[in-house]
N, C-alpha and C positions, 0 to 999 in steps of 0.2 A: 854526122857523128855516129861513131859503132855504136857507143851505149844508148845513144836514144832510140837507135832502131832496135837494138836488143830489147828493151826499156817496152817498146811499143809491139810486138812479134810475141815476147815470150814470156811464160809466166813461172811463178815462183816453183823451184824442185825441174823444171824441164831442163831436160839436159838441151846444150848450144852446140853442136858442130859447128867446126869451124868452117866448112864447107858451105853452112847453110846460110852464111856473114856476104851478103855484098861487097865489091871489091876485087881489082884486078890483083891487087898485089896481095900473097899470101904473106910476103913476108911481113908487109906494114899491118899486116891485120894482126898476124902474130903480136908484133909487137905494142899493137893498142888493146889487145886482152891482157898481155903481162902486164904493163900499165894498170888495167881493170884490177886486175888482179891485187897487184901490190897497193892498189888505192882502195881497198875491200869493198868493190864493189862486185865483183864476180870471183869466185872460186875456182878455182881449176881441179877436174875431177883425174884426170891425167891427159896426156901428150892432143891436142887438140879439142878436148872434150870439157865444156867449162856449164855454170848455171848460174843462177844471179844469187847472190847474198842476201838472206831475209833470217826475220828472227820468227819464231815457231809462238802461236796464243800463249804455250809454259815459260816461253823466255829463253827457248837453248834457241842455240842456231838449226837454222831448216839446215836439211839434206836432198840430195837431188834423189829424183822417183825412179827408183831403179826401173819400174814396169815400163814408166816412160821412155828409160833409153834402150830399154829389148825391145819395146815397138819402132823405134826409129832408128834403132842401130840392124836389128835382125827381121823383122813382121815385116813393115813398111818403108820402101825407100824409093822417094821419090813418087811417092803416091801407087808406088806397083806392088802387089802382095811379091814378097821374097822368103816368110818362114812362116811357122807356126809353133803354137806351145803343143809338146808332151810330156812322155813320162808320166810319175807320179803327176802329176798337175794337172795334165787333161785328165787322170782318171777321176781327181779328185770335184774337179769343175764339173764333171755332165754326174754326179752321184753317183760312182761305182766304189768309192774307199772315203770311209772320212780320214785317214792319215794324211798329217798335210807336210807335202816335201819341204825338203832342206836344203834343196837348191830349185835352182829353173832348170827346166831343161829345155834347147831351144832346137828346133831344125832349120835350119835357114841356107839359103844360096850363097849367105857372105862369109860362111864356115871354108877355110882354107886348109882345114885339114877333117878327115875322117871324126876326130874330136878334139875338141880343146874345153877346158876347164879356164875360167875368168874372175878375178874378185872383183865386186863394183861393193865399194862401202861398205865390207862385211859381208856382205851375198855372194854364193858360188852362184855360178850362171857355164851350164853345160853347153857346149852348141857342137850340135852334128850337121857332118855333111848330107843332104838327103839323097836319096837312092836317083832322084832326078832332078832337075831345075823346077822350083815350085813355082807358081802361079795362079789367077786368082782361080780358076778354072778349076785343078787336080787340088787345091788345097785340100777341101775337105775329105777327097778320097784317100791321099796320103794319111793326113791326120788319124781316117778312119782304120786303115791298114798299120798304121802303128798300136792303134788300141785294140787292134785283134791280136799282136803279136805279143800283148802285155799284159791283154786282161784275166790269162788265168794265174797270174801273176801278183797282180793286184787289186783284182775285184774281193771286194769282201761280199759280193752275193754272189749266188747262186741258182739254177735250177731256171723256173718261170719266170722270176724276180727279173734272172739276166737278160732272160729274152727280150721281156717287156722292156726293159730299160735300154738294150741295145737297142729297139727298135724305134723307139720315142726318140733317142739319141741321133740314128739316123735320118729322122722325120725331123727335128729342130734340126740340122745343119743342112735340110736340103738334099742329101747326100744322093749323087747320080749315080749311080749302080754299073753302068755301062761303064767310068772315069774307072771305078774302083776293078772291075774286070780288065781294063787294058793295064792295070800296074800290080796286080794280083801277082804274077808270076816273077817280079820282082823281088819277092818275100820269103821268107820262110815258107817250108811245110806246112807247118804246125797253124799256119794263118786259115789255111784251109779247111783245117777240121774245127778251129775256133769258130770261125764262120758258119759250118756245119751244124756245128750243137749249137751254134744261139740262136738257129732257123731261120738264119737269111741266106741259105744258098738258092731257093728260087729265086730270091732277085739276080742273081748273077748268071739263070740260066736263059 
C-alpha cells in the first residue's frame, strides 16, 4: 500500500515527491495519492508535490516545511549536493545583518532558467541558475564568492569587525582557497577588491 509506506518513510510537514513513491506505474501512483488526497489523508501541495495531513499542538491544520522542500527540491537530490542558500540569508545565517529576508533565495543546478521566482504556502523562494554545476566539492567556494559579491551590500559591519568575521566564516565552512581561485574569475570585479579589503587575498596568492 502507498500510504503505509508514506505512513512509514515520512514525517509530518515533509514534503512527498512523487518520484520518491515506489512503483512502476506513474500513473496508478497518481491516482492512489488523489485518492489520499480526497480521503484527507495527504494534501497535495501542487502537481506532483503532496505531505501527510496532521493537526498542529493549537489545533489548526499543519503545513508542509517549506525549508524542507528547498533541501529536497534545490540543496539535495538524491543524496548529491545540487545548491546552496544565499542572498540576504546566508548573510544573515554566518552574522553579517540581522535583517531577516523575505524571501529564500536559492542557487541550485535544478534552476532552469537564469531566475525564476516560486510561491510555496505564502513564501517567495528565488532560485538562480549558478555560474557553474554545484557540487559537494565547490559548494562552499561558490557560496563564499557570492557573499563577497554581496557583502558591501549587506553587511551591517564594518572595518576589523568584517575581517574577523569573514575570516571565522571561512574557517567554519572549511573553505579551500585554491576551489575559490579557480572560480574567482567567473565574478564580478568588484569580488576582488571585496576580497582585498577583508584581508584574505593571501590566501588566494
Amino acid at each position: 500500500m502507498v500510504y503505509d509506506y508514506i505512513i512509514e518513510n515520512f514525517k509530518n510537514g515533509e514534503p512527498i515527491f512523487i518520484s520518491e513513491l515506489p512503483g512502476e506505474s506513474k500513473d496508478y501512483l497518481r491516482q492512489e495519492m488523489k485518492r489520499l488526497v480526497d480521503d484527507g489523508k495527504l494534501e497535495r501541495l501542487h502537481n506532483g508535490v503532496y505531505f501527510l495531513s496532521y493537526m498542529t499542538i493549537l489545533g489548526t491544520k499543519g503545513k508542509i516545511s517549506v525549508d524542507k522542500y528547498i533541501e529536497k527540491k534545490y540543496l539535495t537530490v538524491n543524496g548529491m549536493t545540487v545548491g546552496y542558500i544565499t542572498g540576504l540569508q546566508l548573510a544573515n545565517k554566518y552574522g553579517f545583518t540581522t535583517q531577516n529576508p523575505s524571501c529564500y533565495e536559492i542557487c541550485s543546478n535544478e534552476a532552469t532558467t537564469k531566475q525564476r521566482k516560486q510561491e510555496i504556502d505564502g513564501n517567495t523562494i528565488v532560485v538562480y541558475k549558478p555560474v557553474v554545476d554545484i557540487t559537494e566539492k565547490n559548494k562552499s567556494a561558490l557560496q563564499f564568492l557570492d557573499m563577497m559579491t554581496m557583502i558591501d551590500k549587506y553587511s551591517e559591519i564594518t572595518g576589523k569587525e568584517l575581517v574577523s568575521k569573514l575570516k571565522r566564516y571561512a574557517s567554519s565552512v572549511k573553505l579551500d582557497f585554491r576551489t575559490v581561485k579557480e572560480y574567482l574569475p567567473l565574478y564580478p570585479d568588484k569580488v576582488y577588491r571585496n576580497i582585498y579589503e577583508a584581508g584574505l587575498m593571501e590566501k588566494l596568492i
